[in-house]
N, C-alpha and C positions, 0 to 999 in steps of 0.2 A: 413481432418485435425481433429485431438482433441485438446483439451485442452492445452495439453504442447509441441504440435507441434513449433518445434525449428526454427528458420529462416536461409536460406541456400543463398546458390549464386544462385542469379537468383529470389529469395524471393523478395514480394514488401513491401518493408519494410514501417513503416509510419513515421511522423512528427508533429508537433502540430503546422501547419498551418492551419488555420481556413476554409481556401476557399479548402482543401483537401475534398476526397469523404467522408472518414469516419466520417469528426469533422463537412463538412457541412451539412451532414443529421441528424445524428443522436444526435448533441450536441446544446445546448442553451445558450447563451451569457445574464449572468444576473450579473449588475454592473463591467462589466470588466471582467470576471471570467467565462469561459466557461467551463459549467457541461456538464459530462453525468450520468445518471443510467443504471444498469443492468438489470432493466427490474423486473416487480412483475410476481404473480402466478396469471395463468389462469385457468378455471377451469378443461385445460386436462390436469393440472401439479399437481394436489390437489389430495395426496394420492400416486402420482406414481415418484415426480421428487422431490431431495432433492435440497437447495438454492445452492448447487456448479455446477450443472445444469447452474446458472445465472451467478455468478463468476467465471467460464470459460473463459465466454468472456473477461475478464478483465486482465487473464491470458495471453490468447492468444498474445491481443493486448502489454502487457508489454514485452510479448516476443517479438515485433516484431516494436518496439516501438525507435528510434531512437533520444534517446533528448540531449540537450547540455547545458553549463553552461547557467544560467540562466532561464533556463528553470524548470517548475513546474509541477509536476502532484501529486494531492494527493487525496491520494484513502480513506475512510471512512471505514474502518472495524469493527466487529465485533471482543474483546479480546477473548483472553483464548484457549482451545484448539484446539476447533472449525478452528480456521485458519488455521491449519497445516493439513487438507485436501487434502490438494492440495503444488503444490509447489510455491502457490502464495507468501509465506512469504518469498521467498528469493528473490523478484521483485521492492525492496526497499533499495535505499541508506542511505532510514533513517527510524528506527521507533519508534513511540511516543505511549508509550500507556500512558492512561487517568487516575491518579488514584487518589481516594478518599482516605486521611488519613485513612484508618480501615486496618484492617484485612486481611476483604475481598479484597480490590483496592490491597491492596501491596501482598495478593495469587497469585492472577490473576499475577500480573508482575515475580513474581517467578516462577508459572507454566509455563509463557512464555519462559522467560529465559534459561528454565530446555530444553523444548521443541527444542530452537532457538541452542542452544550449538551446536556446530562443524557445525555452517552453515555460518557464517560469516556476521549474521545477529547483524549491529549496533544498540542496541536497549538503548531509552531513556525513561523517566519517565517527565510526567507534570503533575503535584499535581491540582488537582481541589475541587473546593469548600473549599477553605481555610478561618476559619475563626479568627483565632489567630494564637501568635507564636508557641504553641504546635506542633499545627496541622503538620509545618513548619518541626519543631523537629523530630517529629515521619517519616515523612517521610525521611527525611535526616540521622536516624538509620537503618533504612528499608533498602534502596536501596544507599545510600550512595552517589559516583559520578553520578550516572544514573540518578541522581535529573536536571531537564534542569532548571527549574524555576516553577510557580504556580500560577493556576487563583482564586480568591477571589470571594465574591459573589457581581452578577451583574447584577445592574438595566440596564444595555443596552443589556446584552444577556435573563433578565426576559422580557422586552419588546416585543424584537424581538421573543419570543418562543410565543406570543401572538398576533404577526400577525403587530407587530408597528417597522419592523426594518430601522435603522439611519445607515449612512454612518459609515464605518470601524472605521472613524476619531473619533470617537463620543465615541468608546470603552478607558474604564479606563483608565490612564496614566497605571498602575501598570500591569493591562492585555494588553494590548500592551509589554508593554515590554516582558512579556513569551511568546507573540508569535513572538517578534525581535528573543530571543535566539532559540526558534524553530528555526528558519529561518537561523541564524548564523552558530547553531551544522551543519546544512544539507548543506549551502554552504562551510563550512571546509573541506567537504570529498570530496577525489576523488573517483569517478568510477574505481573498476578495470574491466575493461569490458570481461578479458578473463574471469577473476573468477569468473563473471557475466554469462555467455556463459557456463562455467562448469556444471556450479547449472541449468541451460535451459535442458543441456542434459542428467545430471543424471536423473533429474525427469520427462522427458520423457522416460528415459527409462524404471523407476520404472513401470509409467504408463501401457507403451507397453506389459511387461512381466508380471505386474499380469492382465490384462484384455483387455486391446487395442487389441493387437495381435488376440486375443478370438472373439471377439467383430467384428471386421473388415475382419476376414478372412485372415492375410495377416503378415508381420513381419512390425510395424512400428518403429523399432528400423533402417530401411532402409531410414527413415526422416532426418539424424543425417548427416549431409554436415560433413567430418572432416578435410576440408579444409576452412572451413567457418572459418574469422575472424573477430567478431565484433566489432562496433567502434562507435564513434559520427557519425552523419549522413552526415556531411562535408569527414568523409574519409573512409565511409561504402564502399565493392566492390560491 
C-alpha cells in the first residue's frame, strides 16, 4: 500500500470507535477528545524523508475512513502550498483556514483558493486575533462570504499556551461562538461520497504513474476496485 491507496471490496475499512485496533493503540483520550499524531522525525529521517513521509498515514486512514453524521475528525495542518503535496486536501468536508487581518493571512487564503479551484474543496476563512472593528472590516473586503466568524484575543487560550488549561466552558462567550459556526458551516454539508471516491482515485492514480508504479515494480493503478461504492459505514459493502 502507499499513500493514496483507495479502498476496494474486501478493504477493512475503519470507524471512530474507540475499542477499535487502530484508535486503541495508537490514540489518547484527553478531556473527551481522542487525539492522535503523525509521529516526529527520528534520526534516520533527518536529511533523507520529507514531513509527507508522516502525512501519509493520515491520508491513508481518511481514505479508508468510514464516518457518519455526527461524527468529528479534525486534522491540524499546516496553510499554504505546502498541503497540496499530496492529495490530502481533498479529504475534508470542511476547510478552515486561520487568518490574521494582514496581508499575509488573507495571501495564504488566496494562494489556497487558487490551489483548491476544480477540486471541490469547501473552503472557509476564521479571522484570528481580532482586535477591533477594522480588523473585522478588512477581512470581510478580503475574503468576503468565506468569512465564518473570528476569535479576539484570549486570556483562556494565553493561559492554556502556558501550561494552565480550563475547561472548553471557560473559553469567551464571543470565541465560542466562532467555534459554534465552525461547527454549524460543517454540520450544513453533506457528503458526496462518490465525489469523494473520485478525488481517492485520481490521485492515486497521479501518484502511480509519476512514481509508485517506479517505485514498487508493479502497475498500482491495478489498486482501483471500480466497482467499489462508498458510503457511511452503516451501508459500506
Amino acid at each position: 500500500m502507499i499513500k493514496t491507496t483507495p479502498p476496494g471490496r474486501g478493504s477493512r475499512t475503519l470507524d471512530l470507535d474507540p475499542s477499535g485496533a487502530l484508535l486503541s493503540r495508537f490514540s489518547i483520550d484527553v478531556g473527551g477528545v481522542r487525539h492522535l499524531v503523525t509521529g516526529e522525525f527520528d534520526e534516520a529521517d533527518i536529511g533523507v524523508s520529507c514531513y509527507h513521509s508522516k502525512t501519509g498515514a493520515v491520508e491513508l486512514w481518511l481514505n479508508h475512513l468510514h464516518d457518519g453524521p455526527g461524527e468529528y475528525v479534525v486534522v491540524d495542518m499546516t496553510a499554504g502550498a505546502d498541503a497540496f503535496a499530496s492529495g490530502l486536501f481533498t479529504r475534508f468536508d470542511l476547510t478552515v483556514l486561520v487568518s490574521e487581518p494582514t496581508r499575509r493571512g488573507v495571501g495564504v487564503y488566496r494562494q489556497y483558493a487558487e490551489h483548491a479551484g476544480g477540486h471541490g474543496v469547501a473552503l472557509r476563512v476564521l479571522g484570528n486575533k481580532i482586535g477591533e472593528p477594522d480588523d473585522v472590516a478588512y477581512l470581510r473586503e478580503q475574503v468576503g462570504d468565506a468569512l465564518l466568524g473570528w476569535l479576539g484575543q484570549s486570556s483562556f487560550v494565553r493561559a492554556a499556551e502556558r501550561g494552565a488549561v480550563a475547561p472548553i466552558g471557560e473559553l469567551e462567550p464571543a470565541n465560542r461562538a466562532a467555534l459554534d459556526a465552525v461547527r454549524a458551516a460543517l454540520d450544513a454539508r453533506t457528503r458526496d461520497w462518490a465525489a469523494y471516491h473520485r478525488a481517492t482515485v485520481e490521485f492515486h492514480r497521479r501518484n502511480a504513474e509519476s512514481w509508485a508504479n517506479a517505485a514498487a515494480g508493479a502497475d498500482l493503478t491495478e489498486q482501483i476496485d471500480p466497482q467499489y461504492v462508498p458510503g457511511p459505514l452503516t451501508t459500506a459493502p
